[in-house]
N, C-alpha and C positions, 0 to 999 in steps of 0.2 A: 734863743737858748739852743745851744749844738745838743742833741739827743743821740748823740753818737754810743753814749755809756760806756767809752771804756774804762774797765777796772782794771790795766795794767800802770800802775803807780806802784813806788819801790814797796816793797813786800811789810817793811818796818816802819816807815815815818815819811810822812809829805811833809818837808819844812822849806817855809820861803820866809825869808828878812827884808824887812822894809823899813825906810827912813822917813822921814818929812822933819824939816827945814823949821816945823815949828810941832808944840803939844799936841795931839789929837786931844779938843775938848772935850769934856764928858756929855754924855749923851748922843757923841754923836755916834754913826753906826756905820761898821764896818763889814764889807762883806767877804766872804768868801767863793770862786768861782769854779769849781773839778768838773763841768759836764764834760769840758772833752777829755778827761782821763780816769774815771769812777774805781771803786777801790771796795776791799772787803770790809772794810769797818762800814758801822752806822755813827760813829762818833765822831766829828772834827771839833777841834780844840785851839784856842786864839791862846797863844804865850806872848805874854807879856815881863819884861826885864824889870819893871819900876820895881814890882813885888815880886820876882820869882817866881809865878805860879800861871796856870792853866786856867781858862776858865770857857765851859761845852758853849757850842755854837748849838741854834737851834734853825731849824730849816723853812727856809723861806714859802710858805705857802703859794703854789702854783707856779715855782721854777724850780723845778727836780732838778739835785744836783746843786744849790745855792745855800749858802748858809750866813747867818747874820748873828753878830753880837753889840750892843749897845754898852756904851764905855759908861760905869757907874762914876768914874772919876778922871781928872786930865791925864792924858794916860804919854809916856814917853815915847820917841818915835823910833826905838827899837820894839817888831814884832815879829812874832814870829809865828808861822800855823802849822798844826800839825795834827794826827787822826792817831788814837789809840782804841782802848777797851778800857779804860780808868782814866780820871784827872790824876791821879797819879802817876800813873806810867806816861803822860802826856808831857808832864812836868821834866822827867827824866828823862825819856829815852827818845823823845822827837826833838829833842837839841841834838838832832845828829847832822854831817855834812857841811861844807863849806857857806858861811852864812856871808852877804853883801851890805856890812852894816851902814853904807853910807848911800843905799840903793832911798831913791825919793820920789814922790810925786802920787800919793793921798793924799785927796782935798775934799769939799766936799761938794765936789762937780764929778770924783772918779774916784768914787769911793769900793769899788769893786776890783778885787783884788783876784785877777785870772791867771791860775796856772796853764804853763803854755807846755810845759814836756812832763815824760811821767817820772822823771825824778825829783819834778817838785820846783825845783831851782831854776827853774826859767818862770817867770811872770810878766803881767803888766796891768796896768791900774787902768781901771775902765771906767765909764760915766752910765756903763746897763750889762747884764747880763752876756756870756754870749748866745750867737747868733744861732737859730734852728738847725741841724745837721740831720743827718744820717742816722736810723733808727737803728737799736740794737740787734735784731733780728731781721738779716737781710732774707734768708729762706726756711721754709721748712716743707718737707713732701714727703709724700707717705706712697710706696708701691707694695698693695695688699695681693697678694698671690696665690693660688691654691699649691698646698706643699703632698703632692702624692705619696711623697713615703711617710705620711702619717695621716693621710684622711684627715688634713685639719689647715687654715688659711693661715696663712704667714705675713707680719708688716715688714716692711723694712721702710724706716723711716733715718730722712736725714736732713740734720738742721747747719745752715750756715750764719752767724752775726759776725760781728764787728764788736775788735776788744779781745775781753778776757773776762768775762762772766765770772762771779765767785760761786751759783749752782744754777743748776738747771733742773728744771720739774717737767716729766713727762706722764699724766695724766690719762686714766680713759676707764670708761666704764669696765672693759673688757682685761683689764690689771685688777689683780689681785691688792694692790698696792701701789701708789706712784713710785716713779724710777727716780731719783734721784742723786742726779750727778754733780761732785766736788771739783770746783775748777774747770771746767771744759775746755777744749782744743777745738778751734771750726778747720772742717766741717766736723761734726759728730753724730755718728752712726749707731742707729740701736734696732735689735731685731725683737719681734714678739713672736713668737710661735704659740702654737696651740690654740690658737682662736677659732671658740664655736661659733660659726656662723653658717646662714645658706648664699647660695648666689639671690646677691639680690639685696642681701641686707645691707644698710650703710654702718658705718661704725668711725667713732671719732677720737681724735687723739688731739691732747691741750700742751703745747708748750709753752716753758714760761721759762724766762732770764731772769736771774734775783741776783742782789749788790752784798749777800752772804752765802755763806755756806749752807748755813740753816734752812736756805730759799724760803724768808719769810720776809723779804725786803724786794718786792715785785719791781722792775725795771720794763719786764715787756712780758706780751704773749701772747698766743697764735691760734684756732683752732684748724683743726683739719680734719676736713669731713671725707672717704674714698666708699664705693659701692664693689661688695665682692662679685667677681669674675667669676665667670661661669669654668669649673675643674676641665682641665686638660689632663686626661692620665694614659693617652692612647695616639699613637701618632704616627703615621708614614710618612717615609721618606725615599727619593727613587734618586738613582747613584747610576750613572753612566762612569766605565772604568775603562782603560787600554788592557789588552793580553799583556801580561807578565807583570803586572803593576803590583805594588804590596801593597792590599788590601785588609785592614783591618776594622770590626764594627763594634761600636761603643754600648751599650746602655745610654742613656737618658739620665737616669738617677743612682744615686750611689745606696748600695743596696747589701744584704747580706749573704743573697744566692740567687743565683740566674739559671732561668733553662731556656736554653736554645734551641731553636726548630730550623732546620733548611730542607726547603720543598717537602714542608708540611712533616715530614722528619726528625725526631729529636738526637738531638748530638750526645748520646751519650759520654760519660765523662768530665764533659765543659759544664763549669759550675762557677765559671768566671768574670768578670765585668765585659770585659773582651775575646773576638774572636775571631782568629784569623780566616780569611775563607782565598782559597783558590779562584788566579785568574791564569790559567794556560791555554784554555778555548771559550771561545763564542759560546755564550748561551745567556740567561736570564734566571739570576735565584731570585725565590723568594725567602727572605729570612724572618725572622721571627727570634725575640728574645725579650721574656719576660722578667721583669726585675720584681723577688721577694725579698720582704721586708720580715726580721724577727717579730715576733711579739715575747715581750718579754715575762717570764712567769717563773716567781721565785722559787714553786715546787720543782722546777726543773732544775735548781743550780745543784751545779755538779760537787760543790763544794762548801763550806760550814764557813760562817762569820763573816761574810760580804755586807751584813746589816749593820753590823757594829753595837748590834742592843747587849753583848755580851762580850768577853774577855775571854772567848771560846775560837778551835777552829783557824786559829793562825799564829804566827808567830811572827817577832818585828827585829828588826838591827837596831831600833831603839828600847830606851827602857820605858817600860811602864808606871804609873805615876797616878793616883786618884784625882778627882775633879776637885780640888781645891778652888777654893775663892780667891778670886787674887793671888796666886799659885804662886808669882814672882816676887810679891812682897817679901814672902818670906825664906825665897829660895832664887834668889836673883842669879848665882851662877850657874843654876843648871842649865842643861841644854841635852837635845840629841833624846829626846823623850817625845811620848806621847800619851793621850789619854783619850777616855771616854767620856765626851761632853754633850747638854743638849744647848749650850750656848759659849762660842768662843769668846764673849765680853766676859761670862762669867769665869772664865779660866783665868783672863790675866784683862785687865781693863785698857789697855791699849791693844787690845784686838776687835776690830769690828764685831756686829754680832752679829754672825755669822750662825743658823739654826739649823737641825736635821732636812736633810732633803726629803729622809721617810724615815719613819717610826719615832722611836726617843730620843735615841742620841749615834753620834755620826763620833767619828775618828777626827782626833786633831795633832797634829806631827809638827814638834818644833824641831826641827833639823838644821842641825849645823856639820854636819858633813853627808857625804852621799851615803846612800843603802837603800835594803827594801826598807818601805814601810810595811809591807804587808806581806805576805806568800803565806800559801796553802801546800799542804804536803799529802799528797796522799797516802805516806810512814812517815812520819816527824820525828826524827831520831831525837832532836834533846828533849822531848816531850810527846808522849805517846799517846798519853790524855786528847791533844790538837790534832788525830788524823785526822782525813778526809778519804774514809775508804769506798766512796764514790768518786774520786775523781781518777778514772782511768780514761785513757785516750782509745778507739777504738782506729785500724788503719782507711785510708779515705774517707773517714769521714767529717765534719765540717761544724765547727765550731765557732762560739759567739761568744765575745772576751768584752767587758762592757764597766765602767766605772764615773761617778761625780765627783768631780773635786773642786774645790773653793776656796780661794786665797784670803787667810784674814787679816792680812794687815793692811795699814792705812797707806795714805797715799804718801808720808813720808818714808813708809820701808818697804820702797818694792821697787828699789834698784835691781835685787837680786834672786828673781821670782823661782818659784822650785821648775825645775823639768822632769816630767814624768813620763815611763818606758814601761809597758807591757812587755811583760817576760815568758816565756815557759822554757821549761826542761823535762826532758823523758830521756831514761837510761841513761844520761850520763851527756847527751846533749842540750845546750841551751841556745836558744833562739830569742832575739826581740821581735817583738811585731807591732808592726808598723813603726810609725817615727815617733820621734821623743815631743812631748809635750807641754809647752810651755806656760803656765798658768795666765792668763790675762789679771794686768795689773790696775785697770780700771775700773774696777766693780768687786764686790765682795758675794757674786754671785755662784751660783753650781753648774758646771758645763760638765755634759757627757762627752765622753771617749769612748769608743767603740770599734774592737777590729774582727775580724772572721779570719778564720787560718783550717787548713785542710792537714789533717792528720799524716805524715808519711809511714806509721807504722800502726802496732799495737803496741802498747804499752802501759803496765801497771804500779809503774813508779814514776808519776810524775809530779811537778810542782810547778806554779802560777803564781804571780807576784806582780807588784808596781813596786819599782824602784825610783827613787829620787837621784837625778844625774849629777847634780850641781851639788859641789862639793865644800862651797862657800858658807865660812863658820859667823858671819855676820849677820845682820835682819835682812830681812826678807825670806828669806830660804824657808817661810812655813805653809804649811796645806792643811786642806781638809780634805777627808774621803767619805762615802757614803756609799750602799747601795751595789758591790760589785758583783760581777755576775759573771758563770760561764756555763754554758751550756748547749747542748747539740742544735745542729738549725737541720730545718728538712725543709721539703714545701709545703708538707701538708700540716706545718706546726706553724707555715708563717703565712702573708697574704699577700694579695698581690699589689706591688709600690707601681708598675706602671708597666707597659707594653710597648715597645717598637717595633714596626713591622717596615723590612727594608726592601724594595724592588733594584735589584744590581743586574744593569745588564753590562755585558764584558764585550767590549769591542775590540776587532783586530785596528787600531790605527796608524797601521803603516801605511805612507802614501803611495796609492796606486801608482803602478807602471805604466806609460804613455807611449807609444812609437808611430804616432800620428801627429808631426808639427803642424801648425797654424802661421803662414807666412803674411804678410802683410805687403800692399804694391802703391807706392804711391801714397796719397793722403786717405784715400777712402775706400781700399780695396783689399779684404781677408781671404786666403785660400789655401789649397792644401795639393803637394804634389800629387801628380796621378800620371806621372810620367811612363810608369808600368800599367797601365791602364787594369788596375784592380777593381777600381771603384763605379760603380757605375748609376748609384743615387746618393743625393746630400739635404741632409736638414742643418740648416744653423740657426744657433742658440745664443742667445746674451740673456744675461743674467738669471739663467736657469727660464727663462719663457721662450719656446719653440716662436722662430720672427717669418712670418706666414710670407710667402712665395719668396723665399731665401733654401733655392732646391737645389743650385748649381755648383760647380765647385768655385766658384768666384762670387765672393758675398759682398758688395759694396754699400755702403755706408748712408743713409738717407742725410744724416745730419753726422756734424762734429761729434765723436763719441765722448764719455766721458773720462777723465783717469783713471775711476775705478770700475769700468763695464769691465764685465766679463764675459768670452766667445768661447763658443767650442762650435764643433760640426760632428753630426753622427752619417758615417758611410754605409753603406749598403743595409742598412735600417739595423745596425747591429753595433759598429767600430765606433768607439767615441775617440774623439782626439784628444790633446791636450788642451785646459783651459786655458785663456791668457787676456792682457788688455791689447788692445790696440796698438799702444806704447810697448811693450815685450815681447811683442812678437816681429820674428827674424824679420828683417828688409830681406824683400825677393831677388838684388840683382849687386853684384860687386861695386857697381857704379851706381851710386845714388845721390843725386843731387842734396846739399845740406838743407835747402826750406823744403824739402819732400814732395816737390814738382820734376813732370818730365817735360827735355824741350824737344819740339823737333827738331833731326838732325839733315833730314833731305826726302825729300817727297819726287816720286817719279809716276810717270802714266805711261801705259802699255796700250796701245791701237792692239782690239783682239779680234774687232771683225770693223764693218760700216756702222753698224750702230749699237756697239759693245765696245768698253772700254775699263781699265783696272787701275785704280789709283793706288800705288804701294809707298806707306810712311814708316821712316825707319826712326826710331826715337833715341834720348838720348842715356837711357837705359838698356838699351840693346833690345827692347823689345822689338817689334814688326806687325802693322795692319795694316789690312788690304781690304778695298772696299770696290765692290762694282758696280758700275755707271753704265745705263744705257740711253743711247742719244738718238732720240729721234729727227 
């Protein structure tokens, strides 16, 4: 049997038409074969033409994936199969697609009837099930990490199968709750954050594939066991740089305020993730740059109604609207509203249920065109009841803008997910900060947003807002809010997320100036003019090691060098020459033979006394040696 489990078969009906040449007798038993293409339903259903009607297949015990129905009566050799949620709707709506009525060959040697594509409409009649394949769950790994800007371990866990899964169950002591996911795409990625643990501890997480939605139709699953890593929140790093190079230094972590130190020095002003540092000379910084992290504490917001337990403190571009029960039953055309809920199922029953992040009840925004949802005023001109006469900006100083929001709808309306933009304005200028946000459409979960922005002036008229950017009057365009916050960041209101300590030494690397060439004579001989007779002691070098009784200015060669030696010679214990190979460096003489041999060109002898005599050879380089003979 193929254990492959895919469940991508057409979304509505698997039907396949078969013939045979003569009645299926009663009793006999026919099967049905999906391992290699699995499906969301738990139901397949045998249609039958004689009577019109459907009747449920039940499942072959110990071939997953295989279903069998036995014929009460002779049955005609039009059939047809197909999977619903009723024998009613089996009846009607899996007679869909091109049927093969005159397709034959059920007997009862091949009485299995194997779908071969995931439309249904390809088969073949078998005499066994098919054959063992490939399991649904090719991967699953889990990388447990310590997260410094929150003093707590993070999973990041990722799973690969085969197919199309109708859910997925992820599992662990350490959840609040299992994760459970609609439909899955491989690979799929899911992060846990906030895990108490110490280095040391193990912790495990259970993945499972299910043939529903529901994931109560088990197909596979996995456990994974990982042991926590010892915290890294402290780290050097040494940086060799050229003079004049842009130099720029990171953080490590993304954070709400940094202070910078150079040669033990704090940088006043620099409160930034980055920082530029000077390279115009030679020397060696040490740098230093501490990443703090907010701590978030609701007596410090700067401003009324971020909680949403009240209808206080802000004002919205949509209208207001009580927590009705099924809100849409009886007001199907509104739109462009919102309300105070502590469950988005209970607003309107085709909304996920979606619960408060914190306290009773969160904010829910059905938006069918762009606006705020939300802004704070610190004078509220159409309602003065809603100031915030806490939120003034002071100049330089630094600020923490921070909000959750949660998408609640299903996974058929989130074509057109909301995008959400942090605002402010002071005196009459308005700024976004940071980038616009785009809800994730796969989970009905709560993601923070959080940005820091440095004050450019003072000012006692300002207002903060999330606006929705997407302007689309259709589903999807709805959110949830909870939880928003702003307020001052200092260091000694937040702690420390992590530390990098940088060692930069700045080099000059422009290549030295040389005016000492290295000539080469023949196959095995290096030297250096001294025609002005300046020099008058020589060490030679290959490969940066001093080559011991190599003192002359003629250095010849013990053995064949290699392509990549490198030579130099230092002169009068001080001059270094140029480096070079053997190969690079200048031939000594205009005429030089191509295989790098000299010949002799004419050898003479000089009578100098009775028993002295001078042998002079002249080569065919133009050099000249003379060697003296005494002859007894």
């Amino acid at each position: 049997m193929n254990m492959k489990k895919r469940l991508y078969i057409s979304l509505l009906a698997l039907v396949a038409a078969v013939a045979a040449f003569a009645d299926i007798p009663k009793g006999a038993i026919i099967y049905l074969d999906v391992t290699q293409h699995w499906c969301c339903k738990k139901s397949y259903y045998i249609y039958l033409s004689r009577d019109n009607k459907s009747y449920k297949m039940t499942p072959v015990t110990g071939n997953d994936g295989v279903y069998q129905y036995t014929a009460t009566t002779s049955t005609q050799d039009n059939i047809r199969f197909c999977y619903s949620d009723s024998e009613t709707a089996a009846a009607v709506n899996g007679q869909v697609g091109t049927h093969t009525e005159d397709a034959n060959g059920w007997s009862k040697s091949k009485p299995y009837c194997v779908i071969d594509t995931e439309n249904g409409r390809e088969f073949h009649w078998a005499a066994a099930p098919s054959a063992t394949g490939a399991t649904a769950l090719q991967s699953a790994d889990c990388n447990l990490v310590y997260n410094c800007a929150d003093d707590t371990y993070m999973a990041e866990l990722a799973f690969r199968f085969d197919g199309a899964p109708c859910g997925l169950r992820i599992s662990s002591s350490m959840l609040e709750k299992d994760k459970l996911v609609k439909t899955p795409h491989s690979p799929y990625e899911y992060t846990v954050t906030g895990l108490n643990l110490q280095q040391g501890d193990e912790v495990a997480f259970m993945v499972g594939l299910y043939g529903d939605v529901a994931c109560t139709l088990l197909l596979e699953e996995k456990q994974i066991k990982v042991v926590a890593p010892a915290p890294e929140c402290e780290k050097t790093t040494s940086l060799t740089v050229c003079m004049g190079d842009e130099l720029q230094l990171t953080s490590a972590v993304d954070a709400e305020v940094y202070a910078w130190e150079v040669q033990q020095v704090p940088v006043d002003g620099e409160t930034a993730r980055t920082l530029a540092l000077p390279t115009d000379k030679q020397q060696t910084y040490h740098v230093t740059v501490t990443a703090y992290k907010t701590v978030v504490n609701a007596e410090r917001n700067l401003m009324l109604g971020g909680d949403f337990e009240d209808n206080v403190g802000f004002t919205s571009d949509y209208a207001y609207v009580s927590n009705e029960h099924n809100y849409y039953t009886a007001h199907p055309e509104t739109s462009n509203l919102y309300t105070l809920t502590d469950d988005a199922n209970w607003f309107w029953q085709n909304y996920e249920p979606v619960t408060p992040h914190g306290g009773n009840l969160f904010g829910l925004f059905d938006a069918g065109k762009s606006g705020y949802a939300w802004k704070a005023e610190t004078e509220c001109a159409s309602d003065h009841t809603k100031d915030n006469p806490n939120l003034v900006i002071l100049k330089d100083s630094i600020y923490y803008f921070s909000y959750w929001a949660a998408h609640p709808n299903g996974a058929s309306e989130s074509d057109s997910p909301a995008r959400l933009q942090f605002v402010i304005s002071y005196d009459g200028t308005e700024e976004n900060l940071g980038e616009p946000y785009t809800l994730p459409t796969d989970d009905n979960e709560w993601h923070q947003q959080t940005v820091t922005w440095k004050s450019p002036v003072n000012s006692t008229k300002v207002m903060i807002g999330v606006k929705d950017l997407n302007s689309n009057a259709g589903t999807g365009n709805d959110f949830c809010l909870d939880d928003i916050m702003f307020q001052t960041v200092s260091y000694s209101e937040s702690r420390v997320a992590f530390t990098d300590h940088y060692i930069i030494t700045v080099e000059d690397c422009n290549e030295p100036q040389c005016d000492l060439n290295v000539y080469r004579k023949w196959n095995d001989f290096l030297f250096v003019d001294n025609s002005e007779k300046r020099y008058t002691s020589y060490q030679w070098y290959c490969n940066g090691q001093l080559v011991e009784g190599a003192t002359g200015q003629y250095f010849r060669m013990e053995s064949e060098p290699a392509p990549d030696d490198e030579f130099w010679v230092v002169v009068n214990g001080e001059v270094e020459s140029c480096h070079t190979t053997f190969a690079d460096a200048e031939p000594s003489a205009a005429v030089y033979p191509a295989d790098n041999t000299r010949m002799e060109v004419v050898r003479r002898m000089y009578e100098v006394s009775t028993n002295f005599r001078l042998i002079v050879v002249t080569y065919s380089d133009g050099s000249v040696e003379a060697e003296k003979q005494v002859v007894f």
